[in-house]
C-alpha positions as CSV (number, residue, x, y, z in Angstrom):
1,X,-34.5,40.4,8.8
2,X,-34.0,40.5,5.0
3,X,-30.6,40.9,4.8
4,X,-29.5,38.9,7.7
5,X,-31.0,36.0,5.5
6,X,-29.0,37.4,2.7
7,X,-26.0,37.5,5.1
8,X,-26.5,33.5,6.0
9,X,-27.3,32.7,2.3
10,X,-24.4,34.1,1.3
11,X,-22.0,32.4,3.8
12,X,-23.7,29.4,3.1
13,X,-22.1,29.8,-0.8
14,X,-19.1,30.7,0.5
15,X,-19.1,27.4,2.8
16,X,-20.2,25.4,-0.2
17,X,-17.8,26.3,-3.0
18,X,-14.9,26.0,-0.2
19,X,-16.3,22.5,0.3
20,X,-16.5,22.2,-3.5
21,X,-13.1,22.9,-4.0
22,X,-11.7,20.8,-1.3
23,X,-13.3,18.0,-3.6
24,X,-11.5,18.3,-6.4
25,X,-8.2,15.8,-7.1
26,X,-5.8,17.0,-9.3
27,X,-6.9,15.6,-12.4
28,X,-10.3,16.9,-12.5
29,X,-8.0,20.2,-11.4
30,X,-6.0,19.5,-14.6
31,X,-8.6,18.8,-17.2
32,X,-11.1,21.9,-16.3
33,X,-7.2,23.7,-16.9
34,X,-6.9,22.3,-20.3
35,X,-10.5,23.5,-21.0
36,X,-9.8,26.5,-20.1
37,X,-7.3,26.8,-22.6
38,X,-8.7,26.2,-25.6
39,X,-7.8,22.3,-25.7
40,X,-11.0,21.0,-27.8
41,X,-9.7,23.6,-30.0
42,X,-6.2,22.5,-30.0
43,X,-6.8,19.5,-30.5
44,X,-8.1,19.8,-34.2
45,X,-6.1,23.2,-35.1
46,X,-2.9,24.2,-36.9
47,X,-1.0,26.7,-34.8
48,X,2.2,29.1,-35.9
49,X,4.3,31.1,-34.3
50,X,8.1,32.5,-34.2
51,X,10.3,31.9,-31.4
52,X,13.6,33.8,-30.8
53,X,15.2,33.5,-34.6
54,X,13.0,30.2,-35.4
55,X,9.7,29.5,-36.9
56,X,7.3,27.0,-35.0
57,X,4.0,25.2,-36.6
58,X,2.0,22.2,-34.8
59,X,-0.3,20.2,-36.9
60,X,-2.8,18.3,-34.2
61,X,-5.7,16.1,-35.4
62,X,-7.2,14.3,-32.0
63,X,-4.0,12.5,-30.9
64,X,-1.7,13.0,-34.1
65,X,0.3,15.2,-34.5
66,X,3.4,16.9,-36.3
67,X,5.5,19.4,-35.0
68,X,8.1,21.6,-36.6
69,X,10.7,24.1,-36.3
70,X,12.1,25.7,-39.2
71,X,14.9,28.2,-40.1
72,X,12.4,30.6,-42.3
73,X,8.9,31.6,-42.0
74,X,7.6,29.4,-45.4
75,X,9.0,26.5,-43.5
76,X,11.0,25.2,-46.7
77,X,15.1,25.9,-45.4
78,X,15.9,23.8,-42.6
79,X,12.9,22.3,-41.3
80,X,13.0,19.9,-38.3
81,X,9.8,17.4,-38.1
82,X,9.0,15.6,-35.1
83,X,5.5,13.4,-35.3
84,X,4.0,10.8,-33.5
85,X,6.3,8.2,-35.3
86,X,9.6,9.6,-36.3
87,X,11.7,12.9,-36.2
88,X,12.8,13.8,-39.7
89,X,15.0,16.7,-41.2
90,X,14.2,18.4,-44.2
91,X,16.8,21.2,-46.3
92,X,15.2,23.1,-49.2
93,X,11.9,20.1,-48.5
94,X,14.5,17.3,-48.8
95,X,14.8,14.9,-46.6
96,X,18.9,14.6,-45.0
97,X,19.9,12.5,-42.5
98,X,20.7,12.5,-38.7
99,X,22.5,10.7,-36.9
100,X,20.9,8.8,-34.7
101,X,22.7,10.6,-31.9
102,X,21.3,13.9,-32.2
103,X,17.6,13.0,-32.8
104,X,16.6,12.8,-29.5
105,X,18.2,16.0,-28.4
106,X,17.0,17.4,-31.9
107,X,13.4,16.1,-30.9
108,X,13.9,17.1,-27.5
109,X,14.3,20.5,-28.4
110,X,11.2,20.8,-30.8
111,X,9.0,19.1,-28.3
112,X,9.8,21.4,-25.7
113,X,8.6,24.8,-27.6
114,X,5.4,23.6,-28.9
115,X,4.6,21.7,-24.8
116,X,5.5,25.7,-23.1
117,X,3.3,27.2,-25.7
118,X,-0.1,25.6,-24.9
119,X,0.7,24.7,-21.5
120,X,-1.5,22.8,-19.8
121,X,-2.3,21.0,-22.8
122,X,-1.0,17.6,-22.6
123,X,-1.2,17.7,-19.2
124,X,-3.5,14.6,-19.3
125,X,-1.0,12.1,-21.0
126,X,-0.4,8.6,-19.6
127,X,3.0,9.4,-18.5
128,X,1.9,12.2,-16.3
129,X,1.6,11.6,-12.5
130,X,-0.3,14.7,-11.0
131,X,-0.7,15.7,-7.8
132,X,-2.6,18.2,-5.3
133,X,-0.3,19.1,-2.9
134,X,-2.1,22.1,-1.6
135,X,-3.5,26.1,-1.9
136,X,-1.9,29.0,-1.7
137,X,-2.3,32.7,-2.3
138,X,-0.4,35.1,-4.7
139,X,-0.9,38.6,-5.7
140,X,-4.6,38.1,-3.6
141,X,-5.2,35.4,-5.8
142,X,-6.0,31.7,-4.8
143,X,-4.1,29.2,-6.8
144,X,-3.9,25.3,-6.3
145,X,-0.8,23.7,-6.7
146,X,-0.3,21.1,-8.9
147,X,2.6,18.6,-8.7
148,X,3.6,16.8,-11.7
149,X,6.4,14.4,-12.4
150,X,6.7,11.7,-15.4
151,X,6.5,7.7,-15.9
152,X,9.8,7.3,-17.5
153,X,7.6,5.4,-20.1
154,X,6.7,7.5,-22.4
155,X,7.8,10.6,-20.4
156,X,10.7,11.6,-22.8
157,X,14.3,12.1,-22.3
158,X,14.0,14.5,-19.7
159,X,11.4,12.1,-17.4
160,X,13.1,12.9,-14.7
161,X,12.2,17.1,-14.8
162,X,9.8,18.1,-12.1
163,X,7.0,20.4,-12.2
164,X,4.5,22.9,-10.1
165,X,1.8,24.4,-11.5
166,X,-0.4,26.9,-9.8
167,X,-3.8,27.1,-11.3
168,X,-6.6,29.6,-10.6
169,X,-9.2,28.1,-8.3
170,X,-12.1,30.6,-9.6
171,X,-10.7,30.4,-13.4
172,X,-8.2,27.8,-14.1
173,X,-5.9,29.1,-15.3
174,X,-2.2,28.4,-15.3
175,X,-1.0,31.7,-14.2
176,X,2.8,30.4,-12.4
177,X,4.9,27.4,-12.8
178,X,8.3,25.9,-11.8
179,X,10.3,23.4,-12.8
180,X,13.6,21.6,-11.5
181,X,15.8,20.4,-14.8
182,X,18.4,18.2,-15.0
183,X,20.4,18.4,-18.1
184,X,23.9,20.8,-18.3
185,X,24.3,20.4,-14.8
186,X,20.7,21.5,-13.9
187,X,18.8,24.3,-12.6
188,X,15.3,25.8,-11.1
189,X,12.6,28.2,-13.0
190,X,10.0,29.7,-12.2
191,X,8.1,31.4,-14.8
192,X,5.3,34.1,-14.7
193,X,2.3,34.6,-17.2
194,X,1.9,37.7,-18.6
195,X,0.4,39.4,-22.4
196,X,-2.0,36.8,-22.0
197,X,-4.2,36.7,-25.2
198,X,-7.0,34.9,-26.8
199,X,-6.4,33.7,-30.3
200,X,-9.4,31.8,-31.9
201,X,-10.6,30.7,-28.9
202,X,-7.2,29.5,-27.9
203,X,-5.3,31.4,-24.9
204,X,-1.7,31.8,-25.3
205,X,0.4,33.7,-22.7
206,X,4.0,35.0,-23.0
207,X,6.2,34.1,-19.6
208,X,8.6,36.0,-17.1
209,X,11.5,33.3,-17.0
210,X,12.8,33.8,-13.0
211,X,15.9,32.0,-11.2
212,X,16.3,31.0,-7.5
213,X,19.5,31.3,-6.1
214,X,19.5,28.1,-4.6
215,X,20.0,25.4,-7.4
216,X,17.4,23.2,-6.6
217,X,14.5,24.8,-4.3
218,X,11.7,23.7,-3.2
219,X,9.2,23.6,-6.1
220,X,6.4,24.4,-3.6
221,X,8.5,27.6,-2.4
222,X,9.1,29.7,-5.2
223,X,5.7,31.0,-4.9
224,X,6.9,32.5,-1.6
225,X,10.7,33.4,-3.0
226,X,8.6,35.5,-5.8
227,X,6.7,37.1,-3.8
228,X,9.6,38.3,-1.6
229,X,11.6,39.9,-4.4
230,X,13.9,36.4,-4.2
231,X,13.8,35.2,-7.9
232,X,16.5,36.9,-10.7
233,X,14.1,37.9,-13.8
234,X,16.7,35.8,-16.2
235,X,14.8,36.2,-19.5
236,X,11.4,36.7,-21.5
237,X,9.4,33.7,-23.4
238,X,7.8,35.5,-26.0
239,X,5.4,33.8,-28.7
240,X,5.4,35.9,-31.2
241,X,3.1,36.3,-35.1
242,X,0.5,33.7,-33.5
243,X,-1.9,32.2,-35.7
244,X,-4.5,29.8,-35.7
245,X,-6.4,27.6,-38.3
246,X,-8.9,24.8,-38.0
247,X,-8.0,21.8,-40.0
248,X,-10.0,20.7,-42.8
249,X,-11.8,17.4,-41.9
C-alpha cells in the first residue's frame, strides 16, 4: 500500500511539472535563461577575454555599456570602442577617425563577439521577438526551442539574422543554437556548447561551430541534422584568459 501511494505521488509530480512547463511562454523561458547565466552579475561586471589574435573587454553598468576590441592585451594599440552612444577608434589611446562607412561594419563586428560570449544575455531587449515553437529531445536531454528574430528598430544591421535556441527545460541553459545569416551571400550554423565553465558566478561556454549542407535549413531541423551525423564541424569558438571584476559603484 505504501509504495503504491509513493508510486501515484510520484506520477502526480511528474504530471504537474509537465503541466508546469506547458505554461511557460517564451519570455519567461528566456529570462529564467539569462538567470541562469549569471545576468544580475553581468549586468554590473567588467569582463575580459582573447578571441582568436584579438583582445575583448565589456564594461556594463545596468544598461550602459562599452565594448572593445583591441590589437594587445593592455588595450592601448588599436583599440576599437563601441558604447551605447558612439563607436570610436583609438591608436596608441588617441582617438583617429573612421569613415563613416566602415563604423557600422566596425561596430558590427565588436558587437557580435561580446552578444556570442554571454549568450542569452540580451536576450530580453526591445527589439527581440521570441518565440516557443516547441520541445524536443537531444542527447536524452529535453530542450525548448526558442525562436527569435529582430524589430529592425533597434535590431542592428543584421535585423534580418534568425535564431533558434534550445534551452534546458530542467536547467536553462542554452546548450544548442542556430542561426540563418545573411551577409557575404549568407549561410546556416549551428553551434554546440561545450568547456562550459563558471567564472565569478558567470557561465561562459566555448562552442562547436557546425554547417548544414543545405544553405538555408530549417532552423527547427538542425537539431535532428546533428544528431544524425549531418552537420560539417567547420571551426571552434573559443573564449579564451577569462576574467571577471565587479565594478566599483
Amino acid at each position: 500500500m505504501k509504495y503504491r501511494i509513493l508510486y501515484i505521488l510520484s506520477a502526480l509530480f511528474i504530471f504537474s511539472c509537465k503541466e508546469e512547463s506547458k505554461k511557460l511562454d517564451a519570455d519567461t523561458i528566456i529570462q529564467k535563461a539569462i538567470s541562469q547565466v549569471g545576468g544580475k552579475t553581468i549586468d554590473t561586471s567588467t569582463i575580459t577575454f582573447k578571441f582568436r589574435d584579438k583582445y575583448y573587454r565589456a564594461k556594463r553598468n545596468n544598461g550602459l555599456y562599452r565594448l572593445e576590441r583591441s590589437t594587445n592585451a593592455a588595450f592601448k594599440d588599436t583599440l576599437d570602442q563601441l558604447t551605447n552612444s558612439d563607436f570610436k577608434r583609438f591608436i596608441n589611446e588617441k582617438e583617429v577617425p573612421v569613415a563613416d562607412s566602415l563604423i557600422s561594419s566596425l561596430s558590427g563586428s565588436v558587437n557580435s563577439v561580446h552578444y556570442f560570449s554571454v549568450l542569452p544575455y540580451g536576450l530580453d531587449a526591445e527589439a527581440v521577438n521570441a518565440k516557443k515553437v516547441g520541445e524536443t529531445t537531444i542527447n536524452g536531454k529535453t530542450y525548448y526551442e526558442i525562436q527569435v528574430t529582430f524589430s529592425q528598430e533597434g535590431g542592428g544591421e543584421d535585423f534580418e539574422d534568425e535564431y533558434m535556441y534550445w534551452i534546458n527545460t530542467k536547467h536553462f541553459t542554452v546548450d544548442f543554437l542556430a542561426y540563418n545569416y545573411h551577409v557575404n551571400e549568407g549561410g546556416t550554423r549551428f553551434r554546440e556548447a561545450y568547456n562550459i565553465r563558471e567564472i565569478e558566478g558567470i557561465r561562459f561556454v566555448d562552442y562547436r561551430n557546425f554547417k548544414p549542407n543545405e544553405q538555408f535549413p530549417p532552423l527547427e531541423s538542425l537539431d535532428s541534422l546533428f544528431a544524425n551525423g549531418e552537420l560539417d564541424l567547420l571551426s571552434k569558438i573559443e573564449l579564451q584568459d577569462v576574467t571577471v571584476s565587479e565594478n566599483q559603484k
